[in-house]
KOLTIRO-402697 format. One line per field, with one value per residue: residue number from 0; x, y, z of N, C-alpha, C in turn. Coordinates in nm, 4 decimals, always signed. Atoms other than C-alpha are relative to their C-alpha. Example, Ala and Ser with C-alpha at 12.3 -4.5 7.8 and 13.67 -1.06 7.14 Angstrom:
BEGIN
seq <- (0	1)
nX <- (+0.0890	-0.0820)
nY <- (-0.1190	-0.1190)
nZ <- (+0.0000	-0.0060)
caX <- (+1.2300	+1.3670)
caY <- (-0.4500	-0.1060)
caZ <- (+0.7800	+0.7140)
cX <- (+0.0900	-0.0770)
cY <- (+0.1200	+0.1090)
cZ <- (+0.0000	+0.0730)
! end
This chain:
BEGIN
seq <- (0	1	2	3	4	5	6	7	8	9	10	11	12	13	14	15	16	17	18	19	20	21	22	23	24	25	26	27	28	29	30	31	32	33	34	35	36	37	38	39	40	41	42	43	44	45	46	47	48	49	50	51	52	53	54	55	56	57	58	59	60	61	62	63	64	65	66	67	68	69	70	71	72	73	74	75	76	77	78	79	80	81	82	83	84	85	86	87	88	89	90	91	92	93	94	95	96	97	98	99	100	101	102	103	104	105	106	107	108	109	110	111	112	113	114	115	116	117	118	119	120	121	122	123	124	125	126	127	128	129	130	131	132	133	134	135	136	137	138	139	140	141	142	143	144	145	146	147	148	149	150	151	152	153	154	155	156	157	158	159	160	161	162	163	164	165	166	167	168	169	170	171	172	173	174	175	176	177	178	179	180	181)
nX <- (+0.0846	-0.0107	+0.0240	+0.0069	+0.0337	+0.1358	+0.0299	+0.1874	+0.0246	-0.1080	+0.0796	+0.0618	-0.0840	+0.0588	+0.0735	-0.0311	-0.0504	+0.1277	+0.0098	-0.1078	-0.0250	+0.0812	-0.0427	-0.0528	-0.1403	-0.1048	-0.0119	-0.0446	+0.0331	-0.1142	+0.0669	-0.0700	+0.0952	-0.0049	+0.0678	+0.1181	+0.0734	+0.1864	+0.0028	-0.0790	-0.1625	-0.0939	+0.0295	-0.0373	+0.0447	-0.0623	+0.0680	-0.0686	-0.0843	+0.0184	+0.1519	+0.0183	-0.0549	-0.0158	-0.0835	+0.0529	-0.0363	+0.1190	-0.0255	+0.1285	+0.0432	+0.1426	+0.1203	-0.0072	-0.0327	+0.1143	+0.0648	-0.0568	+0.0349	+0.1660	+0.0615	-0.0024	-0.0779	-0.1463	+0.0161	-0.0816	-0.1042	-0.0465	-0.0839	-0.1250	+0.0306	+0.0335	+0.1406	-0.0457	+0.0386	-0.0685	+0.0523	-0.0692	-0.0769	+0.0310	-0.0453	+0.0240	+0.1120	-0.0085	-0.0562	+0.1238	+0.0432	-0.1194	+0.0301	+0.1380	+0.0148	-0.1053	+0.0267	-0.0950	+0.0470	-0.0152	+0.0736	+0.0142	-0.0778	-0.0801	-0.1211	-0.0775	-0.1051	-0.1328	-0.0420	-0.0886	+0.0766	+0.0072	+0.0392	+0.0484	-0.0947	+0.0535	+0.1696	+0.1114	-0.0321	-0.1018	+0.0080	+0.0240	-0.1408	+0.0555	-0.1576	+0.0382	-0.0087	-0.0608	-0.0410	+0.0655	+0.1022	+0.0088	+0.0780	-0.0094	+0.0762	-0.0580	+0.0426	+0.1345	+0.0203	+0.1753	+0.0902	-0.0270	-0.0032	-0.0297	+0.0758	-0.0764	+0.0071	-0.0633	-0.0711	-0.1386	-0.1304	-0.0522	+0.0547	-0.0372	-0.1139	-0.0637	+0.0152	-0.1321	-0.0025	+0.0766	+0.0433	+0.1337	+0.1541	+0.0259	+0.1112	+0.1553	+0.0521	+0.0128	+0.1254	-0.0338	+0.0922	+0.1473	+0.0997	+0.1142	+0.0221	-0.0136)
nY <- (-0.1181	-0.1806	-0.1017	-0.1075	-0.1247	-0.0845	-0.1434	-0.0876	-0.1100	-0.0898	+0.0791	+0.1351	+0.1186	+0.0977	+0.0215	+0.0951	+0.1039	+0.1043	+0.1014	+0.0719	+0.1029	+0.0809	+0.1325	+0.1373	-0.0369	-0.0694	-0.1542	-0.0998	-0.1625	-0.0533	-0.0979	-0.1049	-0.0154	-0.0945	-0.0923	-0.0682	-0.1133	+0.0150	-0.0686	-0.0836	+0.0355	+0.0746	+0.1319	+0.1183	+0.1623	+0.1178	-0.0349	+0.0461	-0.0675	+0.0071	-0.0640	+0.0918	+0.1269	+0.1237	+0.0676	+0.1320	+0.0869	+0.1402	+0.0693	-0.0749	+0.0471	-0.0850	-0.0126	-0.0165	-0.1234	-0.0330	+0.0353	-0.0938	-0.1234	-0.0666	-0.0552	-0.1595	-0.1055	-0.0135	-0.0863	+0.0799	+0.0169	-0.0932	+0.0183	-0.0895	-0.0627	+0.0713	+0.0715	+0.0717	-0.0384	-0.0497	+0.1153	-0.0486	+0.1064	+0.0637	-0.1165	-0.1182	-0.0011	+0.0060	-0.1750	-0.0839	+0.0184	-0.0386	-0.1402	-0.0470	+0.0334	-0.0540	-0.1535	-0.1127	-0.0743	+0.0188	-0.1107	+0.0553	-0.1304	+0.0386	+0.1171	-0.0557	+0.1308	-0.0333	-0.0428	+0.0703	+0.1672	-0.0019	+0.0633	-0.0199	+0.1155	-0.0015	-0.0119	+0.0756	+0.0283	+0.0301	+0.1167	-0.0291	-0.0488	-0.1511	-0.1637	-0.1346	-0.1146	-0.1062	+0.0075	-0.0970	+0.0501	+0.1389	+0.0924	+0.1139	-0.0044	+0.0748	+0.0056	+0.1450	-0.0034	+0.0170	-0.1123	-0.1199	-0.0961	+0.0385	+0.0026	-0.0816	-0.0100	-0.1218	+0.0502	-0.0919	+0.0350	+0.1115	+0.1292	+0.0281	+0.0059	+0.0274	+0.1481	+0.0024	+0.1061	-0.0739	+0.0970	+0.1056	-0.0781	-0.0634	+0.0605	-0.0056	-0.1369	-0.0482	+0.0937	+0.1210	+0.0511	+0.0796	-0.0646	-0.0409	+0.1130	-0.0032)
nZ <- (+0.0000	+0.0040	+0.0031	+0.0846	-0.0452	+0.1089	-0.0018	-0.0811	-0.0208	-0.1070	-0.1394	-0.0093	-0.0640	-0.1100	+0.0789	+0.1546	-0.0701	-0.0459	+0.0992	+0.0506	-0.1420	-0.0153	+0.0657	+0.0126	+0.0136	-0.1193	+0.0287	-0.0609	+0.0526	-0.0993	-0.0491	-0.0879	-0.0542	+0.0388	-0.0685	+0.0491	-0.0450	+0.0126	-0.1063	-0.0160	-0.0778	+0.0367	-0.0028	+0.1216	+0.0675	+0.0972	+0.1494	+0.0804	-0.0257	+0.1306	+0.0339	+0.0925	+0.0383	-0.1089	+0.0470	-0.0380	+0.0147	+0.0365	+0.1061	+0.1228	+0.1578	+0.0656	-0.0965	-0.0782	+0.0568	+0.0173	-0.1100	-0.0940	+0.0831	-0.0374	-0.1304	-0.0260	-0.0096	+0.0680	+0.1534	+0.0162	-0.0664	+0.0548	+0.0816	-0.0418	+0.1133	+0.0978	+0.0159	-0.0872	-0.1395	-0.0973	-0.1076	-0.0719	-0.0861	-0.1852	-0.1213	+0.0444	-0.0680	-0.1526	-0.0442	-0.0335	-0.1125	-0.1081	-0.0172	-0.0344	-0.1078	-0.0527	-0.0292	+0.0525	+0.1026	+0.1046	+0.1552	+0.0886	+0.0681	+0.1985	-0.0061	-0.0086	-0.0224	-0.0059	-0.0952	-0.1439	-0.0286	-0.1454	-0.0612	-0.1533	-0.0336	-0.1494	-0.0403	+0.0684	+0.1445	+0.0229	+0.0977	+0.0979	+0.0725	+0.1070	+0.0485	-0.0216	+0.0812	-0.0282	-0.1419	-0.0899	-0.0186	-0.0524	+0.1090	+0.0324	+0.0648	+0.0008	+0.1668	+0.0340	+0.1171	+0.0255	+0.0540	+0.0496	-0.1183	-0.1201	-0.1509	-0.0897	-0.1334	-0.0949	-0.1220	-0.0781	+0.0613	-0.0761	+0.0493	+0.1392	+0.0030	+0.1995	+0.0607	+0.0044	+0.1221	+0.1321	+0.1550	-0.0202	+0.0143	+0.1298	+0.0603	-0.0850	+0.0349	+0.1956	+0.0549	+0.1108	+0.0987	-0.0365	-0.0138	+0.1576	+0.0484	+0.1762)
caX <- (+0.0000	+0.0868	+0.0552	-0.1436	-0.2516	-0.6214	-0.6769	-1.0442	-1.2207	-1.1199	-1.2454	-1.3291	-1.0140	-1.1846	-1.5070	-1.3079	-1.0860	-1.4105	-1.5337	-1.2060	-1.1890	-1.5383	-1.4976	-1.2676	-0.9190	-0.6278	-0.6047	-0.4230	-0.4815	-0.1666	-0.3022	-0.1277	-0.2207	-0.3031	-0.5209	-0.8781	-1.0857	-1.4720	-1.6698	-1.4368	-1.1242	-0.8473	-0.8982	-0.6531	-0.7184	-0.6390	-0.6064	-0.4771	-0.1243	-0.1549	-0.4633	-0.6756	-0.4818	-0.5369	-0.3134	-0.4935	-0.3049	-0.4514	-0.4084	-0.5139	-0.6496	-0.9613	-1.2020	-1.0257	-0.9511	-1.2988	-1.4339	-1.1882	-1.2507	-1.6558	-1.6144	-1.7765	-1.5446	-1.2392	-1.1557	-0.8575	-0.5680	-0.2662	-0.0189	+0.3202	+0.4034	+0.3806	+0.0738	+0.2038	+0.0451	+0.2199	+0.3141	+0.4179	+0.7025	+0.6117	+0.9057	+0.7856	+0.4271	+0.5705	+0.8055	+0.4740	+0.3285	+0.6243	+0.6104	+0.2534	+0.2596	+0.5390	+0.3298	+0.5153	+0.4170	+0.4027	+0.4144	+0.3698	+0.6521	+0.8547	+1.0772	+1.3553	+1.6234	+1.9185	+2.1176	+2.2930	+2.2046	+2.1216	+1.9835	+1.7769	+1.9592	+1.7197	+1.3590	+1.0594	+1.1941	+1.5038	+1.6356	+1.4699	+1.7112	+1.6422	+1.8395	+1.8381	+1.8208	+1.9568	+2.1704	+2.0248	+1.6957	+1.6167	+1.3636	+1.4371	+1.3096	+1.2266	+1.1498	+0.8056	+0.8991	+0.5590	+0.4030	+0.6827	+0.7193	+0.8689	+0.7481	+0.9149	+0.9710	+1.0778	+1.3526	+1.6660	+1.9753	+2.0796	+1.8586	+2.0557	+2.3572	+2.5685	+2.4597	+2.7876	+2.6981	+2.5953	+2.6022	+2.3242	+2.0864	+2.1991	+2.0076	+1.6946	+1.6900	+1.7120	+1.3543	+1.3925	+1.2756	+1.0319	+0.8370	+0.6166	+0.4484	+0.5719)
caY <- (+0.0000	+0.3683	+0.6913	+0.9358	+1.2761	+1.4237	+1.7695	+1.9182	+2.1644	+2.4789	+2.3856	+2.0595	+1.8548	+1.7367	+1.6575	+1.4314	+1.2824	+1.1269	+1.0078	+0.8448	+0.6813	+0.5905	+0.3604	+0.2009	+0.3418	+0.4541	+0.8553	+1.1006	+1.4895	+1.6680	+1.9322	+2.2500	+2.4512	+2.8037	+3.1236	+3.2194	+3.5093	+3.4279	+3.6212	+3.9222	+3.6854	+3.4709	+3.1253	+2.8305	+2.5820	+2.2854	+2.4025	+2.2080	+2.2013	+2.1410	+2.3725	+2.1316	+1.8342	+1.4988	+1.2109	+0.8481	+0.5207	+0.2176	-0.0001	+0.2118	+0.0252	+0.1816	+0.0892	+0.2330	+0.5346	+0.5840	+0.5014	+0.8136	+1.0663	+1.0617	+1.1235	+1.4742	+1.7519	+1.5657	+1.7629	+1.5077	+1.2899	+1.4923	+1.4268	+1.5521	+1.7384	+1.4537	+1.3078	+1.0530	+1.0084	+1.1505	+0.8529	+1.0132	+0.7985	+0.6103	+0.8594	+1.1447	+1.0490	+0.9476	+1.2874	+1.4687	+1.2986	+1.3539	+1.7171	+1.7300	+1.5559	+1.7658	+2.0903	+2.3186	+2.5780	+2.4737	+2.6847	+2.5849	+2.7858	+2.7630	+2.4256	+2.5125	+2.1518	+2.3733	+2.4969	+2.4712	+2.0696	+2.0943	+1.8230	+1.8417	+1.6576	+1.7405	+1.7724	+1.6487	+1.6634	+1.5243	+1.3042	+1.5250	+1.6890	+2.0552	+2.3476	+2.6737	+2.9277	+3.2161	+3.1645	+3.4642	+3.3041	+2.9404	+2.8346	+2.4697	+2.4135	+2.0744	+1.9810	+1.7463	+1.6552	+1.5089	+1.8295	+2.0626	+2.2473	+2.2956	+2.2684	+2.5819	+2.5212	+2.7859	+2.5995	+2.7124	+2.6946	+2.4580	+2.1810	+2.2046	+2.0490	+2.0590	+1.7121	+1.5303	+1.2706	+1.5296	+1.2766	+1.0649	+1.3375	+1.5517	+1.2283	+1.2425	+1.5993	+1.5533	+1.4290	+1.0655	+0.9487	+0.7387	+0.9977	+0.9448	+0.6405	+0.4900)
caZ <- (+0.0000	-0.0669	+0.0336	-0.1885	-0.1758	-0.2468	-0.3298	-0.1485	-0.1534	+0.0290	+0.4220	+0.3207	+0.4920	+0.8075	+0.6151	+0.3261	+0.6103	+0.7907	+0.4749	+0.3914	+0.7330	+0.7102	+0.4221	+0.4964	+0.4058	+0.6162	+0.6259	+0.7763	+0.7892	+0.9503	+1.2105	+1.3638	+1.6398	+1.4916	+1.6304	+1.5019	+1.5692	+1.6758	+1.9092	+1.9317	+2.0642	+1.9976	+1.9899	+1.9237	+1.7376	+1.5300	+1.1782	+0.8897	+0.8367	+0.4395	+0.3375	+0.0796	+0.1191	+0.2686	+0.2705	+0.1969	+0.2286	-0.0069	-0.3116	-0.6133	-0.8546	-1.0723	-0.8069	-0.5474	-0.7268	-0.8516	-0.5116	-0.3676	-0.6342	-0.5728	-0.2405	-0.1523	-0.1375	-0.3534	-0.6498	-0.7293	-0.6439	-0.7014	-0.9891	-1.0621	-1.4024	-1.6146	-1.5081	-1.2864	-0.9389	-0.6354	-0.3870	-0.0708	+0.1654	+0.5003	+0.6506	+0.4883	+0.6894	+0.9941	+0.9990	+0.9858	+1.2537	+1.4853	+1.3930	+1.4267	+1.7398	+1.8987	+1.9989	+1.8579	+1.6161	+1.2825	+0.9212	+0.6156	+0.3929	+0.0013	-0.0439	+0.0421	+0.0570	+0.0422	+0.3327	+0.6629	+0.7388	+1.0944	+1.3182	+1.6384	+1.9061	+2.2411	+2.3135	+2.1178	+1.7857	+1.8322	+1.5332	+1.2919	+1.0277	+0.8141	+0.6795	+0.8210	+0.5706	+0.7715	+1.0525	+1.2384	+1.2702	+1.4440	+1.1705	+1.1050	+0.7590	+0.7256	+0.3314	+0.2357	-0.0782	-0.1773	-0.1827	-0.2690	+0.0467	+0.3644	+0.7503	+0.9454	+1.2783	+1.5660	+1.7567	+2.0052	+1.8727	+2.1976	+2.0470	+1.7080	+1.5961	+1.2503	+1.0728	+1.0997	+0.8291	+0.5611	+0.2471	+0.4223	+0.5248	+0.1674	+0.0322	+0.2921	+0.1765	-0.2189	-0.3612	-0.4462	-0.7449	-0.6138	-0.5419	-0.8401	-0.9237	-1.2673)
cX <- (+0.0885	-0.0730	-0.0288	-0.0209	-0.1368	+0.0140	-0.1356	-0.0192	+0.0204	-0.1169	-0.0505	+0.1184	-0.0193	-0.1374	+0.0429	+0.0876	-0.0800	-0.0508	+0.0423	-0.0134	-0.1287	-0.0531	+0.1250	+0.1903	+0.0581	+0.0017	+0.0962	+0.0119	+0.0954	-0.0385	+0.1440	-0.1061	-0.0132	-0.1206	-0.1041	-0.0791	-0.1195	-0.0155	+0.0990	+0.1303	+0.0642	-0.0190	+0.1386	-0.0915	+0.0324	-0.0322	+0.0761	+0.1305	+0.0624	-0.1348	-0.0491	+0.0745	-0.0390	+0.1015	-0.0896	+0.1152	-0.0868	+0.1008	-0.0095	-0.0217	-0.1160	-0.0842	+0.0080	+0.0064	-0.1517	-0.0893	+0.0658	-0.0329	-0.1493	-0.0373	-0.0418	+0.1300	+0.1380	-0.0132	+0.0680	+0.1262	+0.1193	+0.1202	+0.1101	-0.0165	-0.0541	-0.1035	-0.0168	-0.0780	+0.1422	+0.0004	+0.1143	+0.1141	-0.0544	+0.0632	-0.0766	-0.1282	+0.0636	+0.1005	-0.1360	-0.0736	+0.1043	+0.0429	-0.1875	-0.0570	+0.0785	-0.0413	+0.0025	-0.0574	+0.0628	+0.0073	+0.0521	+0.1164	+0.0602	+0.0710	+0.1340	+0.1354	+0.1118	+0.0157	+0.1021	-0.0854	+0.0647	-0.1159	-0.0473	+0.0090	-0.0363	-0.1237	-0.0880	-0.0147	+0.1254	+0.0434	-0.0199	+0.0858	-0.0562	+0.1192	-0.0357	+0.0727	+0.0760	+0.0585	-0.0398	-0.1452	+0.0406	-0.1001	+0.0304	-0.0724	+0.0005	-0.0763	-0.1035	-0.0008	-0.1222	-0.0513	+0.1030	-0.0038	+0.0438	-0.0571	+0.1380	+0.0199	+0.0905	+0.0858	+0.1185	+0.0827	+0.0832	-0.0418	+0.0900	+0.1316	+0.0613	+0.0145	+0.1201	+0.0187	-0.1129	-0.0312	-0.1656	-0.0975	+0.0012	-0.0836	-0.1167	-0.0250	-0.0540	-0.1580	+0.0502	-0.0882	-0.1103	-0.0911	-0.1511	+0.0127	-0.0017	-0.0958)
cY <- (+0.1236	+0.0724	+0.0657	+0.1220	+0.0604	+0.1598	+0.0429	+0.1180	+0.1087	-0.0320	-0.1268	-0.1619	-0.1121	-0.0873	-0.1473	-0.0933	-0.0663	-0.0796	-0.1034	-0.1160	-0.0846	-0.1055	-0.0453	+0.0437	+0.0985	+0.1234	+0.1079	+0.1991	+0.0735	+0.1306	+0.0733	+0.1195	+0.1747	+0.1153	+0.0481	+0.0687	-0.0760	+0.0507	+0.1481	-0.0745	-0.0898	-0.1391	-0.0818	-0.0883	-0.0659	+0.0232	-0.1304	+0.0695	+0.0243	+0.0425	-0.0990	-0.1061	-0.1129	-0.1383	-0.1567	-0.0890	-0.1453	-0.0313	+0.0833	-0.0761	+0.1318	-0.0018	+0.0961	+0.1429	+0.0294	+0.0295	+0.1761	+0.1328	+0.0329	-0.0069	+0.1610	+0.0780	-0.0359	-0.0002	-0.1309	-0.0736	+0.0706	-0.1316	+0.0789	+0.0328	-0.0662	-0.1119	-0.1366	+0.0289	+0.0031	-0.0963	+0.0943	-0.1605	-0.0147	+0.1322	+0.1086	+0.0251	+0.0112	+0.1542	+0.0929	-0.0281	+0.0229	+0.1658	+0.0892	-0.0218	+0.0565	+0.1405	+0.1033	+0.0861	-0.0261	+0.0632	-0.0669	+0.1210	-0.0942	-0.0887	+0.0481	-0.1240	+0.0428	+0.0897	+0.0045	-0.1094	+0.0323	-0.1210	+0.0042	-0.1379	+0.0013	+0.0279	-0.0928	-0.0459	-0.0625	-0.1733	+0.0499	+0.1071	+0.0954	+0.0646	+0.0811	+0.0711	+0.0886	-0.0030	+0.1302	+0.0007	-0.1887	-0.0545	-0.1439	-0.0427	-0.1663	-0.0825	-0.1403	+0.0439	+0.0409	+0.0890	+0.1418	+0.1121	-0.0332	+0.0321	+0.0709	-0.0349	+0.0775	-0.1245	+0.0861	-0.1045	-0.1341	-0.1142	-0.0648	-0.0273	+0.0295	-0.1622	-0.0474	-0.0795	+0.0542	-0.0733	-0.0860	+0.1060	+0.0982	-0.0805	+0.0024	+0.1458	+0.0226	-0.0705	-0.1188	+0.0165	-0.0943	+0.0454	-0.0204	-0.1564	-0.0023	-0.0912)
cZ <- (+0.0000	+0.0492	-0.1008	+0.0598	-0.0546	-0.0066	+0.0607	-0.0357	+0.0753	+0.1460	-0.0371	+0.0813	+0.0771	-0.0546	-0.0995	+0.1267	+0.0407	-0.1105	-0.0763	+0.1072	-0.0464	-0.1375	-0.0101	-0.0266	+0.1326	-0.0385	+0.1055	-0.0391	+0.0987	+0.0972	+0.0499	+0.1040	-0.0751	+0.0741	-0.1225	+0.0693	+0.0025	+0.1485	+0.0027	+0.0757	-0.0586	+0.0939	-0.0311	+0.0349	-0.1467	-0.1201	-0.0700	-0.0668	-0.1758	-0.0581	-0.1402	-0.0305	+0.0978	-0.0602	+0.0089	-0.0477	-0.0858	-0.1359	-0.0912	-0.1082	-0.1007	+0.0826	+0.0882	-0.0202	-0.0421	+0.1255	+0.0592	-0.0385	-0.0096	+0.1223	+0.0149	+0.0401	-0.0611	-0.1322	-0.0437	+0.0850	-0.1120	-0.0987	-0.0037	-0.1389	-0.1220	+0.0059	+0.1174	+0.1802	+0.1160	+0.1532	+0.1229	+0.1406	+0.1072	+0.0382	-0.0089	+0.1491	+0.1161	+0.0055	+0.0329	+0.1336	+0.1064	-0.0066	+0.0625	+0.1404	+0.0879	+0.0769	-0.0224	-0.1378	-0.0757	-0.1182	-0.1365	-0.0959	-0.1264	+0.0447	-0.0369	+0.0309	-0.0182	+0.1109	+0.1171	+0.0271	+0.1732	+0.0746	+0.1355	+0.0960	+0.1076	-0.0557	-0.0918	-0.1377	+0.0105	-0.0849	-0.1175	-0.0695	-0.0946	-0.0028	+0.1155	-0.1243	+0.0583	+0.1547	+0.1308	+0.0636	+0.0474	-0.0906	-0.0555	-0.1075	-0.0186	-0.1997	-0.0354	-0.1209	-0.0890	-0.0661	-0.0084	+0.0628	+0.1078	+0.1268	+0.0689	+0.1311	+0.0912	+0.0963	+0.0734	-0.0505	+0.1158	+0.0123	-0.1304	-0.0247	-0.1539	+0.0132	-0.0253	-0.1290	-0.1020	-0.0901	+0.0428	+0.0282	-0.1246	-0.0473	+0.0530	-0.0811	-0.2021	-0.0169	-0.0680	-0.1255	+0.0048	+0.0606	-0.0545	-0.0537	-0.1200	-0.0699)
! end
């Protein structure tokens, strides 16, 4: 089984994830915690951390694919330039969930797989490996291929080390080619 990716409608994430679940396929919808106005105040709460995306796990044949694409609120599953569906990696998932599960303010920002290779080597993330763009900032960018973007995260510099075995996380960082189902 694979990882895909649907596209939704705009607010339709939580909506298309239940419907996914409730037939029958594995799903995951990556949350962050973010601040909304209602009432005159500031609220958090659990937004989505990929606006219009959900991630389903399954077989795809034609059925399954037919079956996913007339669910309410999914426009499509996503493709890459040449038409090819977009299979996202186990790590890729489980990195998300270990960011998503971590507390920590999340942002969705440009792919960015070039940089200072820095590794977080204490607290709740530790293990997980990003650039920093600008050594004057703690931003930890950490790069989801998949979808062609990276997950910011605010850390302290006394969590972060220089990646000592650059060649092995330069490859975690490059997009495999098996991104993209042939």
């Amino acid at each position: 089984m694979k990882w895909y990716i649907l596209y939704t409608r705009h607010h339709h994430e939580r909506a298309v994830h239940e419907r996914i679940v409730d037939k029958g396929f594995q799903a995951y919808l990556p949350l962050t915690m973010g601040w909304r106005k209602s009432n005159r105040s500031l609220q958090r709460v659990a937004i989505p951390l990929f606006p219009r995306h959900v991630f389903v796990r399954c077989y795809l044949e034609i059925y399954a694919h037919l079956e996913l694409i007339s669910i309410p609120g999914v426009m499509r599953i996503l493709e890459d330039s040449q038409g090819r569906l977009r299979v996202v990696l186990e790590d890729e998932i489980r990195l998300l969930g270990k960011l998503c599960d971590s507390d920590i303010s999340l942002e969705r920002t440009g792919y960015q797989p070039q940089g200072q290779l820095m590794e977080v080597v204490r607290g709740h993330l530790r293990g997980i490996a990003g650039v920093i763009r600008d050594e004057s900032k703690t931003s930890l960018l950490v790069p989801i291929h998949a979808l062609q973007t990276s997950v910011a995260v605010e850390i302290d510099w006394a969590q972060l080390l220089p990646y000592a075995e650059g060649e092995e996380l330069r490859r975690s960082l490059v997009p495999p080619d098996s991104a993209v189902e042939r």
